[in-house]
Steps between C-alpha positions, in 0.01 A plus 500: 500500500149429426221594793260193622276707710431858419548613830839458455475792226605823634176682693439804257538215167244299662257818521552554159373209423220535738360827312443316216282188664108556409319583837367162482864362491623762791207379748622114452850620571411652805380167630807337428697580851559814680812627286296513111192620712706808629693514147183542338402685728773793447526461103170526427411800756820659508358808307168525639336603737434177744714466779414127566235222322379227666288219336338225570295260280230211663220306303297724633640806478777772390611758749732776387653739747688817396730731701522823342864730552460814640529768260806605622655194389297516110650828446878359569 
């Protein structure tokens, strides 16, 4: 049966996907609604060392907030 919205694709397929979006692509996901924000979220910081990102874009500014894991967690 074919898929009409991909968030009816199974959750690790759709970060799959997500790892290969440009980070251009990723940050216009993560405006899309809560569930691709978090998505993107995971797939693209899965391996690293952020904990949590949180953007936000006006016409007059960018503001970029990043919550580091504790390096307990990097080492695991």
């Amino acid at each position: 049966a074919m898929v009409s919205n991909i968030l009816e694709l199974p959750h690790e397929m759709i970060c799959k996907v997500v790892k290969h979006v440009d980070l251009k692509g990723q940050l216009a996901l993560r405006k899309v609604c809560r569930t691709t924000k978090e998505i993107v979220d995971e797939a693209a910081f899965k391996v690293s060392f952020v904990q949590k990102i949180d953007f936000r874009l006006s016409i007059v500014s960018i503001w970029l907030s990043l919550k580091l894991k504790e390096k307990e967690m990097i080492r695991n």
